[in-house]
MIRO-159707 format. One record per residue (C-alpha): z negated, x, y negated. Coordinates in pm, 1 decimal. Layout:
<sites>
+----------+----------+----------+
|        Z |        X |        Y |
+----------+----------+----------+
|        Z |        X |        Y |
...
+----------+----------+----------+
</sites>
This chain:
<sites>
+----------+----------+----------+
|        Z |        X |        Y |
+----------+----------+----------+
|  -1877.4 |   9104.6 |   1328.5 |
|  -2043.6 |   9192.2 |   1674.4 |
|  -2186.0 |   9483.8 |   1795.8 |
|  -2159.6 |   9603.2 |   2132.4 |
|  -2404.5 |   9369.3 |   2331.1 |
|  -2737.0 |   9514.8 |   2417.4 |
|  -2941.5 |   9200.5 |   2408.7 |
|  -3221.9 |   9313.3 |   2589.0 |
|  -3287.5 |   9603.8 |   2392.3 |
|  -3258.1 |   9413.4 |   2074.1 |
|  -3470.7 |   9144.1 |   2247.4 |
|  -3753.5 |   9394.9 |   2300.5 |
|  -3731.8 |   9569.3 |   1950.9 |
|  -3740.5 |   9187.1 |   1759.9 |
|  -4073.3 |   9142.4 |   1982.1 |
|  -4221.2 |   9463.3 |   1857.1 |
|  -4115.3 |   9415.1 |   1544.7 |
|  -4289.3 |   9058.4 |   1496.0 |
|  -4579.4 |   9145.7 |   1698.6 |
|  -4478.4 |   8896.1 |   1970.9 |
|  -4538.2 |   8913.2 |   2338.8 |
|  -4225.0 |   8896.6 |   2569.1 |
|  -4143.1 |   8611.8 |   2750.4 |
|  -4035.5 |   8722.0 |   3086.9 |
|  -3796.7 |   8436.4 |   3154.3 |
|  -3612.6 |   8517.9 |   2842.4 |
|  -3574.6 |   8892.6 |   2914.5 |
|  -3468.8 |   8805.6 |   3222.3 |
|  -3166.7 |   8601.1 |   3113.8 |
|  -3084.0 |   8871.1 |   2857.9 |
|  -3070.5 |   9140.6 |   3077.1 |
|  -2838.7 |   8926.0 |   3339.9 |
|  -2616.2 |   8884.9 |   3055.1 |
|  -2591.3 |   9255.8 |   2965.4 |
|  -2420.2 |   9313.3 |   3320.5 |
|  -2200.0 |   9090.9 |   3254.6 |
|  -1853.8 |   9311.5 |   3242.7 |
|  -1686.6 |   9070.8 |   3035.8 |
|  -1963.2 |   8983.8 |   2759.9 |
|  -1808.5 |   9176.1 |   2451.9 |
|  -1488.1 |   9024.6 |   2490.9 |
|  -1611.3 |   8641.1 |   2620.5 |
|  -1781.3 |   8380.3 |   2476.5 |
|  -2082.0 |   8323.9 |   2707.7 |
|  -2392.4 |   8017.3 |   2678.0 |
|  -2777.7 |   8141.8 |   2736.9 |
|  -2913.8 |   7936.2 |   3018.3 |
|  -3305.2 |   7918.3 |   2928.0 |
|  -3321.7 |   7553.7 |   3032.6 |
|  -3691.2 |   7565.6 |   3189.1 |
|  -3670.1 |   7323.5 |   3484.9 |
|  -3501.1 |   7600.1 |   3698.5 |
|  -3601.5 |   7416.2 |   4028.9 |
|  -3527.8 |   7781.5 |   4276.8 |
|  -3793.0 |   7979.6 |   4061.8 |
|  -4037.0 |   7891.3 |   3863.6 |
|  -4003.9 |   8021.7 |   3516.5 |
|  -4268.1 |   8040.7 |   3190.5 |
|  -4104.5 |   7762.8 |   2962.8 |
|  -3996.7 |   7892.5 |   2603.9 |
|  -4246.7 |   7830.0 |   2312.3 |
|  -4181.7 |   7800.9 |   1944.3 |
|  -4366.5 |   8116.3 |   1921.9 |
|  -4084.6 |   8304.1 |   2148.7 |
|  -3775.1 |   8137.3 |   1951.1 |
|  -3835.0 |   8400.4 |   1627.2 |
|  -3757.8 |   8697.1 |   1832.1 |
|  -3460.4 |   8506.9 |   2047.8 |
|  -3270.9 |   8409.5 |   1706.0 |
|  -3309.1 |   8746.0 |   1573.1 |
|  -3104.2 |   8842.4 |   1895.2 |
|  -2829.9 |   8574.4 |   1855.4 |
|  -2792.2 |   8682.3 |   1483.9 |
|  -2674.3 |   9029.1 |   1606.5 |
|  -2470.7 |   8843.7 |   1901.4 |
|  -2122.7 |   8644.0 |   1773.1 |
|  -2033.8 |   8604.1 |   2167.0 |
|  -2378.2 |   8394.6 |   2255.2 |
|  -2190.4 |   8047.5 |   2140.9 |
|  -2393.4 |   7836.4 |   2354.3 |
|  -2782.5 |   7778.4 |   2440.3 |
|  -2960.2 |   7566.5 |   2680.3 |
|  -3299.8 |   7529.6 |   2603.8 |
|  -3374.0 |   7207.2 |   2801.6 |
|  -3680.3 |   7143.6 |   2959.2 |
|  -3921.0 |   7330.6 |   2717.5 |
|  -4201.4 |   7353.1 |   2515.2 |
|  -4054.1 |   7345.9 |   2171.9 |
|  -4222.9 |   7140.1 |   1849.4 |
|  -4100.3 |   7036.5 |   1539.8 |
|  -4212.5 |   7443.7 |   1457.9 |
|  -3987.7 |   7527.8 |   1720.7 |
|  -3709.5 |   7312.1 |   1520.7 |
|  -3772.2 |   7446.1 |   1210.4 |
|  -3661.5 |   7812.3 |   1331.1 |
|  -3365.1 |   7651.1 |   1471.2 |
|  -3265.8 |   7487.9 |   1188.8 |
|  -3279.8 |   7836.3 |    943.1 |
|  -3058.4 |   7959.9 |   1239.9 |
|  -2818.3 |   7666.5 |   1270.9 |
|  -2799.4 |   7702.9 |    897.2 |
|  -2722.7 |   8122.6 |    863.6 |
|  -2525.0 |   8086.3 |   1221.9 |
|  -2175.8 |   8103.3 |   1216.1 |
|  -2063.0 |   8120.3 |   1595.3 |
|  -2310.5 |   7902.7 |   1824.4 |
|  -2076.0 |   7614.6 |   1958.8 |
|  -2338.4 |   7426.1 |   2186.2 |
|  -2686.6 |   7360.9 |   2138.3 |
|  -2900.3 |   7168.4 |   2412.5 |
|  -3261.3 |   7067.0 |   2303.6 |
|  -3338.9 |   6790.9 |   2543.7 |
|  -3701.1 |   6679.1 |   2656.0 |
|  -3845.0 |   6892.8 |   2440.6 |
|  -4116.6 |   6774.5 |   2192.9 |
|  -3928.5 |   6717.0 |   1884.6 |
|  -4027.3 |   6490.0 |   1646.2 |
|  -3963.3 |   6333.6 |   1362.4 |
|  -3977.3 |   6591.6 |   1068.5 |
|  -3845.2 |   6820.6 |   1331.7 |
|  -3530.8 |   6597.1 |   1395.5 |
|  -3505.5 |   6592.4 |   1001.7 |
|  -3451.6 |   6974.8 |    994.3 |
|  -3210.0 |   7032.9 |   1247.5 |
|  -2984.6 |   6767.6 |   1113.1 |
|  -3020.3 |   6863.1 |    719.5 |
|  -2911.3 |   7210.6 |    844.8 |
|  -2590.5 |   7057.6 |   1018.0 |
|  -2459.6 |   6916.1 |    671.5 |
|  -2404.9 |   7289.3 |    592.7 |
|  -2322.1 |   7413.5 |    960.7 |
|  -1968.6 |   7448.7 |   1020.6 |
|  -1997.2 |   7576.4 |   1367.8 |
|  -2202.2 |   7367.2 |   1600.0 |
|  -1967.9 |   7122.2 |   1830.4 |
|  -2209.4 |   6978.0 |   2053.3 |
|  -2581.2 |   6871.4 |   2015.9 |
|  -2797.9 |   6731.4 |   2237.1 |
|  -3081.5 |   6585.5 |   2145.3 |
|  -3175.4 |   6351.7 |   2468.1 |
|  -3551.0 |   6283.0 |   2539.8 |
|  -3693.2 |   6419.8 |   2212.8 |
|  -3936.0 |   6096.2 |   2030.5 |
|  -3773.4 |   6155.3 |   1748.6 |
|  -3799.4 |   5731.7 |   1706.4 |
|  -3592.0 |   5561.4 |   1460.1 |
|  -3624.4 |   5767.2 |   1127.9 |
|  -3566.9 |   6074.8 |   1319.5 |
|  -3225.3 |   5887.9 |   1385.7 |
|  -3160.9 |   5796.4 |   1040.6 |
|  -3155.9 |   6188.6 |    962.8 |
|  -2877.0 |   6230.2 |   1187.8 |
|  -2703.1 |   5919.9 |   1140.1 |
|  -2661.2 |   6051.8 |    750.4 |
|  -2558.2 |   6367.6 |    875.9 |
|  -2280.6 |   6187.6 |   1024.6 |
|  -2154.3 |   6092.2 |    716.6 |
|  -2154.5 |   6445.2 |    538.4 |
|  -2065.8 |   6665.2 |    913.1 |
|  -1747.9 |   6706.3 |    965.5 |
|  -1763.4 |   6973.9 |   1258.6 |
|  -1953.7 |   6796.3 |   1521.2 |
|  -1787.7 |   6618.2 |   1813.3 |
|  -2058.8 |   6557.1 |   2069.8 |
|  -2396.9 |   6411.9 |   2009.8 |
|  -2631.6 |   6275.5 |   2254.5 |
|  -2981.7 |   6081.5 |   2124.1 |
|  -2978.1 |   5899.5 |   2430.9 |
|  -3387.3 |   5878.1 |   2519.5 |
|  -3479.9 |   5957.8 |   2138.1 |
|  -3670.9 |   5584.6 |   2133.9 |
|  -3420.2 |   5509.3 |   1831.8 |
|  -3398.6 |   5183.7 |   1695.3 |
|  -3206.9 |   4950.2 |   1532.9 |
|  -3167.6 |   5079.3 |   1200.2 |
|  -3048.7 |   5382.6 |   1330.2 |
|  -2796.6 |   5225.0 |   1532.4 |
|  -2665.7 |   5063.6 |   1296.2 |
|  -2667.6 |   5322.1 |   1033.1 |
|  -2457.1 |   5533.4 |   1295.2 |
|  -2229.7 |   5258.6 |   1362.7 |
|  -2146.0 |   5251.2 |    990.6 |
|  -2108.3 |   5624.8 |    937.5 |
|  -1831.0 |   5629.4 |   1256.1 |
|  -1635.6 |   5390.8 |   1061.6 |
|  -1552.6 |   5685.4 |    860.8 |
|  -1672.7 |   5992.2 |   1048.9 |
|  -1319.6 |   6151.6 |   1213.0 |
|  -1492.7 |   6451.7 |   1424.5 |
|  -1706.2 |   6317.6 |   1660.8 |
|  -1560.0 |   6260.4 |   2034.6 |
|  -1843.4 |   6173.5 |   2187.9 |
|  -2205.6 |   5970.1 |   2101.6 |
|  -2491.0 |   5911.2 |   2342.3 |
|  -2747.1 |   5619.9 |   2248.8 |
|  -2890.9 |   5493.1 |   2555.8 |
|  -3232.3 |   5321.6 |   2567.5 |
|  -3335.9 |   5263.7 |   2222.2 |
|  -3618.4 |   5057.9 |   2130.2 |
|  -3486.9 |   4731.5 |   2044.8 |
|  -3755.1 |   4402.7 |   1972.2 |
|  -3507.0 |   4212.1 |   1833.8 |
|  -3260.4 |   3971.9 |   2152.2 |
|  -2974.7 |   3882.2 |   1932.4 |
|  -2764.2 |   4209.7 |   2017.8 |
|  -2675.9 |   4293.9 |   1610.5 |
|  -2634.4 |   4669.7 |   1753.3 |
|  -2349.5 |   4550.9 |   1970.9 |
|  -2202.9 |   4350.7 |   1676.9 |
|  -2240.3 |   4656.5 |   1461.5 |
|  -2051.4 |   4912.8 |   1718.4 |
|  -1748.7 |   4671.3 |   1788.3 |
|  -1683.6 |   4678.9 |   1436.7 |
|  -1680.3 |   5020.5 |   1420.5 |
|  -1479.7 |   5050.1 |   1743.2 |
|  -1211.1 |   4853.4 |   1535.6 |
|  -1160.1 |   5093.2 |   1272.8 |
|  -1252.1 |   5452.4 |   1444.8 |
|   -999.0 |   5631.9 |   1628.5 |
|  -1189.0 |   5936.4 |   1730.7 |
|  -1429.3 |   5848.7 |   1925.6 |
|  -1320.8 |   5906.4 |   2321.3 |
|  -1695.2 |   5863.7 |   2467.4 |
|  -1960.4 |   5589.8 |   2419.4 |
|  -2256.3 |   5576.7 |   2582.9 |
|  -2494.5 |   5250.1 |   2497.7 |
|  -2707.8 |   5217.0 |   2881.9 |
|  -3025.5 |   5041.4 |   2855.9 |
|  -2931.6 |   4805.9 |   2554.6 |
|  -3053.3 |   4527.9 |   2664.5 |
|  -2691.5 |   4394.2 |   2615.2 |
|  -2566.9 |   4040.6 |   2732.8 |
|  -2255.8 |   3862.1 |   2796.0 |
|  -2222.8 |   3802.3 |   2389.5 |
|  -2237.2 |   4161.2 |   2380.8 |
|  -1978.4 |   4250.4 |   2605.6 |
|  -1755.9 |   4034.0 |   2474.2 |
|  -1774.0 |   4161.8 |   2110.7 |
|  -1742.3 |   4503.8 |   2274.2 |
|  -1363.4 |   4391.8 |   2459.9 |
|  -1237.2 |   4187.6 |   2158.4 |
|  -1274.0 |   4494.6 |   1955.9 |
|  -1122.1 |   4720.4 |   2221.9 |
|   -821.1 |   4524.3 |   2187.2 |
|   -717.9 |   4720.5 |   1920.8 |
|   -916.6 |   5065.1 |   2052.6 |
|   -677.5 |   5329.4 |   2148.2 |
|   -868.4 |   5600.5 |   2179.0 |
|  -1196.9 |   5517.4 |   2383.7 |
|  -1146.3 |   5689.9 |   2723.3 |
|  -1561.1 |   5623.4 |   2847.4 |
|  -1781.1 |   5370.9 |   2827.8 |
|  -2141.6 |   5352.0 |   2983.1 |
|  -2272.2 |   5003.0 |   2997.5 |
|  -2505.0 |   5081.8 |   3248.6 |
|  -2868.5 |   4925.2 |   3298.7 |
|  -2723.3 |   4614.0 |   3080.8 |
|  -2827.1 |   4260.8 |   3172.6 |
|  -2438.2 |   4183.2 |   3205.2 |
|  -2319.2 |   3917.4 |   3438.6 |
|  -2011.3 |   3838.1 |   3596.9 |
|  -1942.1 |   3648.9 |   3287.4 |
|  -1931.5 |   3929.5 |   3089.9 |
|  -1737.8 |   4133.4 |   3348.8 |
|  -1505.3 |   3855.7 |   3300.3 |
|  -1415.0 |   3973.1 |   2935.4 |
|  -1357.7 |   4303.3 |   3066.3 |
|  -1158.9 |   4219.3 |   3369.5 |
|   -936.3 |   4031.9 |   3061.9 |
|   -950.7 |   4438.7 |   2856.5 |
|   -803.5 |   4602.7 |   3177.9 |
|   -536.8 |   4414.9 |   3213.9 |
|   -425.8 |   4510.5 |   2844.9 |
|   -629.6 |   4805.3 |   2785.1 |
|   -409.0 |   5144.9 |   2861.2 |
|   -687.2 |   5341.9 |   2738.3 |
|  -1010.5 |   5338.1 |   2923.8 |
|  -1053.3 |   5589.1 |   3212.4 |
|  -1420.1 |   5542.2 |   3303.4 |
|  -1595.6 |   5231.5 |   3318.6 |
|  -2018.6 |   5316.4 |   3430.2 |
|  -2173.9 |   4900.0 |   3475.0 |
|  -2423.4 |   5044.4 |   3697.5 |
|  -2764.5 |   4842.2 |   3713.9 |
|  -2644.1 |   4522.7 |   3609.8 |
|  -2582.5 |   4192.7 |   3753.6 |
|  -2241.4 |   4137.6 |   3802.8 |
|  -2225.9 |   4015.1 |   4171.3 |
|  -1956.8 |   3918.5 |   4432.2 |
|  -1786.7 |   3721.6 |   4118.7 |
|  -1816.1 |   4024.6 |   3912.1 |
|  -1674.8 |   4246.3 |   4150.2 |
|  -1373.9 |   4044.6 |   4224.4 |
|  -1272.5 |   3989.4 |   3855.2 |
|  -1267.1 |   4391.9 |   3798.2 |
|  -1006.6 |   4418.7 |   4153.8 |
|   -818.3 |   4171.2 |   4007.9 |
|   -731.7 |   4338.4 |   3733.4 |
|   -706.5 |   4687.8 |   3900.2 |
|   -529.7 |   4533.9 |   4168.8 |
|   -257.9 |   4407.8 |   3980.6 |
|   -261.7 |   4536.8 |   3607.1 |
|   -422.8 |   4828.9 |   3550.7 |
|   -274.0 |   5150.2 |   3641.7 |
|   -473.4 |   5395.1 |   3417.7 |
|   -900.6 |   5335.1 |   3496.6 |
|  -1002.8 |   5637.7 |   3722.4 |
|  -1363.6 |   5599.8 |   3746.1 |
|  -1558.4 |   5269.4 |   3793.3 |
|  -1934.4 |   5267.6 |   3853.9 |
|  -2079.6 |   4918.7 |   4024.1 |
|  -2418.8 |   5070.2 |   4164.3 |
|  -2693.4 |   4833.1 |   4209.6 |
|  -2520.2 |   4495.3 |   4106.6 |
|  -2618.9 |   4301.5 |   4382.4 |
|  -2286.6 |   4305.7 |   4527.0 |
|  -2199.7 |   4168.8 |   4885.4 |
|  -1922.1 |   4274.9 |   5147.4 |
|  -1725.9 |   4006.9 |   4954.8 |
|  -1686.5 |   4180.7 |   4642.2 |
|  -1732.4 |   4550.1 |   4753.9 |
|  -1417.9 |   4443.4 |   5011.4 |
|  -1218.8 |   4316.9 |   4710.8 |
|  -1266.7 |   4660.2 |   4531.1 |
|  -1197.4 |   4880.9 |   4838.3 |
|   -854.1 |   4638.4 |   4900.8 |
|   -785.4 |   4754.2 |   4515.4 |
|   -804.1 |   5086.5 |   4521.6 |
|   -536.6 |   5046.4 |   4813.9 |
|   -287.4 |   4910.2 |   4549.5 |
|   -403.5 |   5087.8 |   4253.0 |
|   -283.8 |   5478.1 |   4310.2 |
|   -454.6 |   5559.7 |   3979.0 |
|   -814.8 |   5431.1 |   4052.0 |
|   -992.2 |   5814.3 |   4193.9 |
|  -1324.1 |   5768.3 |   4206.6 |
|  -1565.2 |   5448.6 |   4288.7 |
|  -1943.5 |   5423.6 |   4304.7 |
|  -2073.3 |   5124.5 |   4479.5 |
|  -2430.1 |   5236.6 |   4656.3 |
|  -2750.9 |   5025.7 |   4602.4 |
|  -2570.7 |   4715.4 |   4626.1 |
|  -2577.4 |   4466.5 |   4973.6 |
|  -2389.2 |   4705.8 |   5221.6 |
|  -2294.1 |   4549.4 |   5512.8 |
|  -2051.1 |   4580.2 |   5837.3 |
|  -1726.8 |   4491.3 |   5631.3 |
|  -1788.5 |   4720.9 |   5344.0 |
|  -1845.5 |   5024.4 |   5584.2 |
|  -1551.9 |   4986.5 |   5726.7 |
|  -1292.6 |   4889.3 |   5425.2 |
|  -1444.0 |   5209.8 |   5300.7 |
|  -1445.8 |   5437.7 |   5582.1 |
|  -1059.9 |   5317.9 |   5607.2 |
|  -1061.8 |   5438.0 |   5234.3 |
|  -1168.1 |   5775.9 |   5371.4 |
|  -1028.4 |   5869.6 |   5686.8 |
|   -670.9 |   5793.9 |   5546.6 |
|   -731.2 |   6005.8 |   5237.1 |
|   -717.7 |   5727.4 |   4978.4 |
|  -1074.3 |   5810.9 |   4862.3 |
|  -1228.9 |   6199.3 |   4857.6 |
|  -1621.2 |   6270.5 |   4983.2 |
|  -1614.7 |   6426.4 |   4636.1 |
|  -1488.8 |   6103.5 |   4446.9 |
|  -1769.1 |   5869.5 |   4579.3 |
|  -2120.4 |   5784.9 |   4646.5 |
|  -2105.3 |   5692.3 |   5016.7 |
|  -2027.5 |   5883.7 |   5313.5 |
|  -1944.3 |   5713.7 |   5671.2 |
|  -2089.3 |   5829.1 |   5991.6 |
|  -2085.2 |   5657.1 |   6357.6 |
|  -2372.0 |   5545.0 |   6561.7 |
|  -2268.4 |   5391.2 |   6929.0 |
|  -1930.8 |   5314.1 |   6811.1 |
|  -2008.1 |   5120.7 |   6495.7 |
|  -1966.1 |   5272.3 |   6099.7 |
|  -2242.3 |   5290.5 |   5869.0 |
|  -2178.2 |   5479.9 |   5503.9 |
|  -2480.0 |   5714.7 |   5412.8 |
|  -2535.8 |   5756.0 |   5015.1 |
|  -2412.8 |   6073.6 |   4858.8 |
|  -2574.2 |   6221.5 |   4560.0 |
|  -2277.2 |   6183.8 |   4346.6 |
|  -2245.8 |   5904.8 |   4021.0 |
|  -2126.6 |   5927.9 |   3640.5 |
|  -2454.1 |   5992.1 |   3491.7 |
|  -2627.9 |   6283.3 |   3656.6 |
|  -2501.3 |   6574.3 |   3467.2 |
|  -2690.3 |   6449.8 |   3147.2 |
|  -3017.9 |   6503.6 |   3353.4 |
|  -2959.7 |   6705.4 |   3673.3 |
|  -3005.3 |   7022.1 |   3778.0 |
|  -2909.0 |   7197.0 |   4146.7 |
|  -3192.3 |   7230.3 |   4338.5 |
|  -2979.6 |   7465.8 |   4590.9 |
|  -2795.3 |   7825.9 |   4424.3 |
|  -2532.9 |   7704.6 |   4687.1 |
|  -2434.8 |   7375.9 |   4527.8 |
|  -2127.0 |   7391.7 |   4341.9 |
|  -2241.3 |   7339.4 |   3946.6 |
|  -1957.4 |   6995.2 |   3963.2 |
|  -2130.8 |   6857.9 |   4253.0 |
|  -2311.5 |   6608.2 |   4051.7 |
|  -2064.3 |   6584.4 |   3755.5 |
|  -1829.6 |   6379.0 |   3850.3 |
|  -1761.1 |   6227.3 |   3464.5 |
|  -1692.3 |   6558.4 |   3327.0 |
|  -1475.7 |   6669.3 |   3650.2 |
|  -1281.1 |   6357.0 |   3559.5 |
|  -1237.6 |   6333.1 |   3190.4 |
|  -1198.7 |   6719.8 |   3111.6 |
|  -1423.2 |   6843.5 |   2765.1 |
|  -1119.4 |   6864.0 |   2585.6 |
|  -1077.8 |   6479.5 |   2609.9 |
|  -1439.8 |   6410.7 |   2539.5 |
+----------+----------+----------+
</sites>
């Protein structure tokens, strides 16, 4: 049961008690929450993430995590922390994972680029085969390499609570991919898996093979994430064959892929069948003007239900990027398009600042904005994409917190 919230004060007294200094950015936080009005009777998330950009902040050590837990046990409202961007070891992990273990209430639990290892990976998923509460974990930018993976891939096979979990960055390899590919065969909870950029020696893209077969048989799993796979057109054609028969897949990242136009032809061939998918991320590849023009097809004519479509940096011309701009004319559904870092030229600006001025396409929706200079259109890039609220923070207090999360603004967390 909770007490009334005081976490300051308990703050200070668990400091005292273990004979532990105070870290001021932590006190900080905890007294901001206390005046929050609504803290007894809402669930609130502890924002210690230490790359806070507007003031520089002391970054949170294992050594300060004994006293913060001994807070949260006395606090059933805290249900989610950020601790991003700080100095914790596989020490740090091992107070976490007594927590995660006596913890009944903490929801969401973000460790990323921290300096978790292996041993501290293996703790932290041992204690979520007994957690019943945790929903989301991330885990991104922590070497945790490919054993640390194999600890969480069992997990998946014992967890049952779990719906997000993001290793993308962990320099997993391809046991553990495969290992998690087989456990999502039967694992029912998880919505949502992040494995971008393992470390992969091997060309002949057996990962791929292994998570189309498991995208045959799973039915839970709404969000897929596999950038930086090193994946070919073999891939992505294992990938569509098996989301044939996929009805519940609503995201997938294919981004900094070595996919052609090829392999984009395989998936202009899924949209025209596929009722499912509602966010398609091929930045950094190499689809081309050929590329480009099999994906309008398809959204030009067949599909009525993709909303987001990433095709940064593919070496696209005005050919292609017209194509997809005379799509999204057709297609009411399509909301949101990302083209910049691809060959921009006279045609493109102005098919999209058409797009724009008559309300087909929101400033919010894209990457480009269109200005005039002596009576010609240009498009300026805008700092908006799929991918940035996994790493970004606001640099401004000003910036609204969904100005750079366009994924999640589009496929609500309930979905994912």
């Amino acid at each position: 049961m909770s007490v009334l919230p005081d976490l300051h004060l308990h703050y200070v007294q668990a400091c005292q008690d273990l004979s532990q200094p105070e870290n001021p950015f932590i006190a900080r936080v905890l007294q901001e929450a206390d005046k929050n009005d609504e803290i007894s009777t809402k669930e609130i998330t502890l924002k210690l993430a230490g790359n806070n950009h507007l003031v520089p902040v002391p970054r949170v050590t294992d050594d300060d995590l004994g006293a913060l837990v001994s807070v949260l046990d006395q606090a059933a409202f805290v249900t989610g922390l950020d601790l991003a961007y700080n100095l914790l070891t596989d020490a740090g992990a091992q107070t976490i994972a007594t927590f995660l273990q006596e913890n009944s209430s903490l929801q969401y639990l973000n460790l990323m680029f921290n300096d978790i290892g292996t041993s501290g990976a293996e703790l932290i998923a041992e204690a979520l085969h007994s957690n019943q509460s945790l929903v989301h974990l991330r885990m991104t930018g922590n070497k945790i390499g490919n054993e640390g993976g194999m600890f969480f891939a069992s997990m998946l096979r014992i967890n049952s609570t779990l719906e997000k979990l993001d290793l993308g960055d962990c320099d997993v390899g391809l046991q553990c991919l495969i290992a998690t590919s087989i456990a999502l065969t039967q694992n029912k909870s998880l919505k949502a898996i992040n494995l971008n950029r393992p470390l992969l020696s091997s060309q002949q893209e057996e990962t791929t093979v292994h998570v189309a077969r498991m995208l045959r048989s799973n039915s839970s799993l709404v969000e897929l994430h596999l950038g930086k796979h090193g994946m070919k057109n073999f891939g992505v054609e294992r990938l569509c064959e098996a989301l044939y028969g996929n009805s519940s897949l609503r995201y997938l990242d294919l981004s900094c892929n070595s996919i052609t136009y090829d392999g984009v032809r395989f998936l202009g061939e899924l949209l025209k069948r596929n009722k499912t998918l509602r966010i398609l991320d091929l930045s950094a590849n190499r689809i081309e003007d050929n590329g480009a023009i099999y994906l309008s097809e398809a959204l030009a004519t067949r599909n009525m239900t993709l909303r987001a479509l990433s095709v940064v940096s593919n070496n696209i011309t005005d050919e292609g990027l017209v194509a997809l701009a005379l799509a999204m004319q057709s297609n009411t559904t399509l909301s949101h398009i990302y083209i910049w870092g691809n060959k921009i030229d006279r045609n493109t600006c102005v098919a999209f600042w058409e797009l724009i001025e008559m309300g087909r396409l929101e400033l919010g929706c894209t990457d480009v904005v269109p200005y005039e200079v002596d009576g010609e259109v240009f498009l300026a890039e805008l700092s908006h994409g799929l991918g940035k609220h996994r790493y970004w923070a606001p640099r401004s207090a000003a910036v609204d917190p969904g100005a750079a999360n366009a994924s999640l603004g589009i496929l609500p967390v309930s979905e994912c």
